[in-house]
N, C-alpha and C positions, 0 to 999 in steps of 0.2 A: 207567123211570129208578129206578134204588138209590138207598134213602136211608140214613144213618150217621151214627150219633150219636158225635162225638168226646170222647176225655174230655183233657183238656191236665194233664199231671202235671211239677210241678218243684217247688224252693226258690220264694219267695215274693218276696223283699225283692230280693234280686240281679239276677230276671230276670223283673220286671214288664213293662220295654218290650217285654221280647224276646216273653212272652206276649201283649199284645197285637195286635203287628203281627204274630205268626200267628195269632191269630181272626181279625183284620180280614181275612184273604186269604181263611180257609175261609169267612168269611160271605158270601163273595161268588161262593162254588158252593153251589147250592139243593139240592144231593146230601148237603152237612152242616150239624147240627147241634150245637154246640161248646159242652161243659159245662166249668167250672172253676170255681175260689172265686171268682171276681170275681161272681160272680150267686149266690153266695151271703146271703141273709139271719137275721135275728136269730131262731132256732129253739130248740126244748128239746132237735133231735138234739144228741150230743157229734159234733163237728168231723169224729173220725176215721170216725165210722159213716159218717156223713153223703157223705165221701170217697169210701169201698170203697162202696157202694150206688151211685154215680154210675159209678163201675169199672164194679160188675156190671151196670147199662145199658146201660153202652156199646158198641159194634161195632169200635170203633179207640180205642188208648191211645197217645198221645203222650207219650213219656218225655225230659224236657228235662235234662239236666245241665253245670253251669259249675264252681264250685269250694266248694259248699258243700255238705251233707250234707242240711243241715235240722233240724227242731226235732221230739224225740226225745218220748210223749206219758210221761209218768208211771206206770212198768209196761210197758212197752216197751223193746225193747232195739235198735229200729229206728226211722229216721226215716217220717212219713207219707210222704214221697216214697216211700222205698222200700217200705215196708208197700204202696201202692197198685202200684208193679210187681208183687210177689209174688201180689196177686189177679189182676191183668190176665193173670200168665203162670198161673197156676192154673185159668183159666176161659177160655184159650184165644182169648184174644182178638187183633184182629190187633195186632200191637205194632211202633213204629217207634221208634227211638232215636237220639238228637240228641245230638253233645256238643260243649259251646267249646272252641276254642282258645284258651289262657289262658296263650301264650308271654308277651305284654307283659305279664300282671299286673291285667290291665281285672276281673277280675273277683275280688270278694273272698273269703277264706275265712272260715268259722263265725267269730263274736266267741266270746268268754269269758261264757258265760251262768250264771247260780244256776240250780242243779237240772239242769244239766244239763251229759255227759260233755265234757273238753277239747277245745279245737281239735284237736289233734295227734289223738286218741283219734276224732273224727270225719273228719279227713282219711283218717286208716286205716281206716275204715270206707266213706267216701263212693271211695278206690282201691281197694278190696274190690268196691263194687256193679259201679264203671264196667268192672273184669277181668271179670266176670259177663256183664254186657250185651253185651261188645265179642265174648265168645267164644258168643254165644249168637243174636247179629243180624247183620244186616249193615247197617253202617254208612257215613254218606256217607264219600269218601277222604279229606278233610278236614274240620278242626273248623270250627264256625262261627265268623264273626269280626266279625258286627252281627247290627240286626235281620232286616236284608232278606234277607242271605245265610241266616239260619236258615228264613224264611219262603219259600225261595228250594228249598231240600232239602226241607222238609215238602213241598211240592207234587209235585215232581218222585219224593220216594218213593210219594203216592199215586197218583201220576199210573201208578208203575211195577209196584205192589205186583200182582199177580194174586188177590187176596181183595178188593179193591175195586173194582166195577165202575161204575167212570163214566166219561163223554169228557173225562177232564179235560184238560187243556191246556198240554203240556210248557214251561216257560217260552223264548221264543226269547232271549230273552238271554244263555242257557248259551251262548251261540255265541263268548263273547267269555272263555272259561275255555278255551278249545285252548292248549296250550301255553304259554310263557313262564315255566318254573318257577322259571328262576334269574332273571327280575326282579322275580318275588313272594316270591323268597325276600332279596334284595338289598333290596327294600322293606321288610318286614318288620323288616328286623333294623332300618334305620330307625327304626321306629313303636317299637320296643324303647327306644330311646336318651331317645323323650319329652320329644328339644329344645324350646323353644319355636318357634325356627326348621328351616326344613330345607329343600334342593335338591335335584331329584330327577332325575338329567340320561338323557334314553332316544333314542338311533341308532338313526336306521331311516326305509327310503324310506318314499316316502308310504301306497305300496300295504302296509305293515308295519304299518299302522295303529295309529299309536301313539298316537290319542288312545283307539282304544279301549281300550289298556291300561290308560291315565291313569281310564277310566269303571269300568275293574273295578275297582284299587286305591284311587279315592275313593270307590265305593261299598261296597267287601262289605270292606274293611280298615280305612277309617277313618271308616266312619258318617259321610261327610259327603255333601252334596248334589251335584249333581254341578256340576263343578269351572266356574269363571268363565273365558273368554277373556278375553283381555289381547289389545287392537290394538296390538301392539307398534311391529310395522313400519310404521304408519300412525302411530305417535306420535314415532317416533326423527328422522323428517325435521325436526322442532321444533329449530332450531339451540343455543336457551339448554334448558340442563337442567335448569334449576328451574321454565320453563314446559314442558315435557315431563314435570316428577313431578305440577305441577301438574294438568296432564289424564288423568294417569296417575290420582291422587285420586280427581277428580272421576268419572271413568267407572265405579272402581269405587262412588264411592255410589250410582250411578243405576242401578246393575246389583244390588248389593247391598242397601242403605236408601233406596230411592227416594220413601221415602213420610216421612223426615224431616223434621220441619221446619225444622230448622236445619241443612245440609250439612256436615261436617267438610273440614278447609281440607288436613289433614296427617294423615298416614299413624297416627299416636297418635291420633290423633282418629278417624280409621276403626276403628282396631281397639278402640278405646273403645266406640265407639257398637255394634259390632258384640257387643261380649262383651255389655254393655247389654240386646239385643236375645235373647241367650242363645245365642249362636252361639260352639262353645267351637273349630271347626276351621277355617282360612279352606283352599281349596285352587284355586289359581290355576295355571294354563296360560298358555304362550304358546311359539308354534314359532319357531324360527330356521333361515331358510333361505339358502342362498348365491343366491338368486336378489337377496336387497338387499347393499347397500354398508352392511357389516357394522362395517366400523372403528369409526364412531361408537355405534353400536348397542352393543355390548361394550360401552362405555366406558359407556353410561349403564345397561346392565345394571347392571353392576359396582356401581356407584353406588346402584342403586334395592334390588339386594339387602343392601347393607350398611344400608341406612336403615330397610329392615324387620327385619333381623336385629333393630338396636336399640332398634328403635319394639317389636317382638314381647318383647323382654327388658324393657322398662317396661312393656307392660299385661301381668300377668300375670293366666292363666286361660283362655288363646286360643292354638292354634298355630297355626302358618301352615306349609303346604306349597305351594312353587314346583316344577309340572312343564313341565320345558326340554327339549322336543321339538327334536331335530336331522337335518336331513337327511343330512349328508354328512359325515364327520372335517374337524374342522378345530381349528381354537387356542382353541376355546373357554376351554377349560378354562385356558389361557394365557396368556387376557388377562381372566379375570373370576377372581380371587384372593381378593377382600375376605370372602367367607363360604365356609369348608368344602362343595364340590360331590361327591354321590355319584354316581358314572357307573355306569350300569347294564351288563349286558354287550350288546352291539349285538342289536339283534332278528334272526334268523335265516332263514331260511327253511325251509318246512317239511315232509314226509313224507308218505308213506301212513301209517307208523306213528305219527306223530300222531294222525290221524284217529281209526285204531285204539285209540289211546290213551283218546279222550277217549269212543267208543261203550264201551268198558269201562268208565269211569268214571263217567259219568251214567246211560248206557243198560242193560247187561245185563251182567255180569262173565265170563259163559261164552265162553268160548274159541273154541265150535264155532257157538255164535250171533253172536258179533262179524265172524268171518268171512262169514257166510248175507250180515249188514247190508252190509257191503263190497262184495260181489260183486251186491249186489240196487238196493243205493240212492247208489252210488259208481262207477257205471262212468265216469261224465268224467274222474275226478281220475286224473292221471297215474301211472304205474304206477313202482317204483325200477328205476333211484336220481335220477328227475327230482324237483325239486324244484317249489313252489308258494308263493307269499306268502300274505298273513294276508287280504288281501281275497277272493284265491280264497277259502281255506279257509271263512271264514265263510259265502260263498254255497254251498259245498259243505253244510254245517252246515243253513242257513236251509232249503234244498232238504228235505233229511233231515226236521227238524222241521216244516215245513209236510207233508210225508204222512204221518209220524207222527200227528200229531194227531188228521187225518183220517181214518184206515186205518179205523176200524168207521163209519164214517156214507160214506165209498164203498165200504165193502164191498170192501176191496185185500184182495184173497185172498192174494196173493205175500209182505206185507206181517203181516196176519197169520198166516199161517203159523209166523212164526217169533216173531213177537212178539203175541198173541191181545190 
């Protein structure tokens, strides 16, 4: 077994979480050892020495970038962030490079510091590093957009890197990143908007699996947990509608604050107790299908998202995201008015060239290897112009990453051949 000592390089202030939930991932392979200022103590080295000697230790450099440049030392005309790239790529070390995606704004730029160059003057410098890096690595195809998803690429580039030799363990959850680009991009512009409310309406048979959509976009978009069911259709048969919000309440506290002592009675009371609790994203599911006698059902949708709209506009601090999972076209959108609904475009169905899509994107970007993978570890999936749903595709996917993983401990010749 290879062991490797990592050294974690970023800004400080901005991306503390993001730094910890990826130590906590690499401590949990016996292959690394994960150096940063957080284990840093009270020393006579100066900070910067102290940094670049931890560089030159190390086997692997993790270079993390959001929207700040960093703190520039006195006689320097470089941030220690980047001062420690310059040594990592000086001494040839392996180097991975992480950057966020900073559409909505989540992430702050340089303040206005004494002694040190202006914002603007570090902006221009911190898109200076990131043209450097982007032409000089290769970078996931996306920026990062929480913790999990940044800790999510850290793994997956070492898992891919050929200068690291361990069994690491491709995450199987990539399997739920095939496709959908125009409802993560539909989403997105959503999350942009930073209502306090919001509805997020997604088509598609069962086998479309739309809740695993709803699992990507609550977790690797909106850093929240993963999303609560709502028994809807078990609650709509309730003929008064105020005892129908009523258990509608209650289910969520025993789902979400179950350990209160005092229940909240009404939806400002939930979302009280929940911001309380420091819970700043509520994000809720609930499917509708033509199999129930819908008429009434609408009608008290209708109703329960107007009451969160207004309950979410008086606590401020908390958003709420509603994902309305539908089987079939139908009036939804026709009979439930009371709050702005965003429809998604219907889930599709999907290709070889998906597939292909997504081994270029996670797995290996060459051309001539993407093909090898196709032809070695995809012979079931139908050949064009047949199409395949998202349940297929994901066992297609789960198939691929379970022999993946495994290839050097069975010793899959076939397998690595193309992939060592």
């Amino acid at each position: 077994m290879s062991f490797y000592k990592v050294y974690i390089s970023s800004t400080f202030r901005d991306l503390a979480p993001y730094r910890k939930t990826v130590m906590e991932t690499l401590h949990k392979v016996p292959n690394f050892k994960v150096v940063g200022m957080e284990y840093y103590t009270a020393e006579s080295t100066q900070p910067l020495d102290r940094c670049l000697q931890d560089v030159a230790d190390c086997e692997i450099y993790i270079l993390i970038l959001a929207n700040r440049y960093g703190y520039i030392i006195e006689g320097q005309d470089k941030s220690i962030t980047h001062l420690e790239y310059l040594k990592a790529k000086d001494l040839g070390k392996v180097i991975l490079v992480f950057l966020a995606d900073n559409k909505d704004g989540r992430f702050p730029p340089d303040a206005d510091e004494p002694g040190q160059p202006s914002p603007d003057d570090k902006q221009a410098k911190l898109k200076d590093l990131k043209k450097v890096v982007g032409s000089a690595f290769l970078l996931p195809p996306e920026g990062f957009t929480s913790e999990y998803h940044l800790a999510l690429q850290v793994m997956e580039a070492l898992v891919r890197n050929p200068r690291v030799d361990f069994d690491g363990v491709f995450p199987e959850e990539r399997k739920i990143f095939c496709d959908r680009a125009n409802q993560v991009y539909n989403f997105y512009e959503l999350i942009r908007k930073k209502e306090p409310f919001n509805v997020f309406l997604i088509q598609g048979k069962e086998e479309d699996l739309s809740q695993s959509l709803v699992e990507r976009l609550s977790k690797y978009y909106l850093v929240s947990s993963d999303p609560t069911s709502l028994s809807f259709h078990e609650l709509i048969v309730e003929p008064d509608y105020e005892k129908f919000k009523s258990l509608l309440v209650n289910e969520l506290c025993l789902k979400l604050i179950p350990y209160e002592s005092e229940q909240p009675s009404d939806l400002v009371g939930l979302l009280t107790a929940l911001k309380a609790n420091e819970v700043s994203i509520l994000t809720l599911e609930v499917s509708v299908s033509d199999e129930v006698k819908w008429q009434q059902g609408y009608q008290y949708l209708d109703r329960i998202l107007k009451e969160f709209s207004l309950a979410s506009a008086q606590v401020q601090g908390i958003r709420v995201y509603w994902f309305i999972m539908i089987d079939v076209p139908d009036s939804l959108q026709e009979q439930v008015q009371s709050v702005p609904i965003l429809k998604a475009p219907p889930l599709a169905m999907l290709q070889r060239d998906d597939i292909k899509s997504w081994i270029s994107t996670y797995i290996n970007s060459d051309a001539a290897t993407v093909l090898k993978l196709l032809k070695l570890c995809f012979t079931a999936m139908p050949a064009p112009p047949q199409t395949f749903d998202m349940l297929e595709a994901q066992e297609y996917l789960q198939r691929f990453i379970k022999r993946f993983n495994v290839r050097r401990k069975k010793e899959d010749a076939e397998l690595l051949d193309i992939l060592p």
